[in-house]
N, C-alpha and C positions, 0 to 999 in steps of 0.2 A: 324894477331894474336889477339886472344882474351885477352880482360882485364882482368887481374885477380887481388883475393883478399888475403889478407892477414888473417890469424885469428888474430892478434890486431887488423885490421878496422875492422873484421867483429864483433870483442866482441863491439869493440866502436859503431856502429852501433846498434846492440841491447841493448847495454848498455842505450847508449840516447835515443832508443824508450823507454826502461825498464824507464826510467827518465819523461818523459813526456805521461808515460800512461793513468793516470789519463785526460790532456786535450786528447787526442788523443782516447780515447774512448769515453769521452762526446761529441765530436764533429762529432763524425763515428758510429754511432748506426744503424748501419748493420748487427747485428749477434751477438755472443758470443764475452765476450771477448779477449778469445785466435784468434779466428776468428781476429776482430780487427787488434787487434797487428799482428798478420802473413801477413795481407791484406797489412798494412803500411810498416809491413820489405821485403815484397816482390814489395812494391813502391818504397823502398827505392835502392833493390838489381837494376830494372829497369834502375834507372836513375844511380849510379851508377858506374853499369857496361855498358852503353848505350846502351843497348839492342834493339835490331830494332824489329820491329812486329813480323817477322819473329820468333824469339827467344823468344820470349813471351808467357808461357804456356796461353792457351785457355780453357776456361772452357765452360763445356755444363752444365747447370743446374744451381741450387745453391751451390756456395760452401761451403766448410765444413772445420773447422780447419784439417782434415786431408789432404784433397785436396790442402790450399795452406802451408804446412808441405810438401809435394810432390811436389809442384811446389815450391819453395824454394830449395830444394835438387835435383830438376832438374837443374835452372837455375844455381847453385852452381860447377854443373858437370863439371869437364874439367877447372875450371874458378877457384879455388882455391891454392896458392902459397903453395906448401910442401905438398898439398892433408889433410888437417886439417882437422880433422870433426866438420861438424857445428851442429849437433844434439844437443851436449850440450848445446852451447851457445842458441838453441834455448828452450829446456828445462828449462832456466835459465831465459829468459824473459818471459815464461808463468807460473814461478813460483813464480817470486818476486812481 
C-alpha cells in the first residue's frame, strides 16, 4: 500500500517551505523562484512519502515551474487521504 497524505500535512508542509523561503531560495539558485520552492516541495513530497526511483517523475531537459507543478500532482496521485486538492495549497506558497 502506498503512503498517503493528508491535506493538514500537506498545508504544514508548504506552510514551512512558505516559512523558510527566503533561506531556501538563497541557498538553491536554480531557476525562478516558484521553480525553487516546487523543486524543494517536491524534495520534500519524495522523502516523505518514500518514493523509490521508480516513482519518481524524470525530467528531460530544464525544468520549469510548470513541469514540477505536474510532477507534484503526479506524485500526489492516488497518495492523497479524502482525494483533497492540493492546487491550492500550492497556489498559496508561490503567492505568499
Amino acid at each position: 500500500m502506498k503512503p498517503s497524505l493528508s491535506d493538514q500535512e500537506f498545508e504544514r508542509i508548504c506552510s514551512g517551505i512558505a516559512k523558510d523561503r527566503i533561506a531556501i531560495i538563497k541557498h538553491n539558485p536554480i531557476g525562478t523562484d516558484a521553480e525553487i520552492l516546487l523543486w524543494m516541495l517536491l524534495s520534500c513530497l519524495n522523502s516523505y512519502l518514500s518514493l523509490s526511483e521508480q516513482e519518481m517523475p524524470c525530467f528531460t531537459g530544464r525544468p520549469d515551474e510548470r513541469t514540477y507543478r505536474e510532477a507534484i500532482l503526479f506524485v500526489l496521485r492516488g497518495r492523497t487521504e479524502d482525494g483533497f486538492d492540493p492546487a491550492p495549497y500550492i497556489d498559496n506558497l508561490l503567492t505568499e
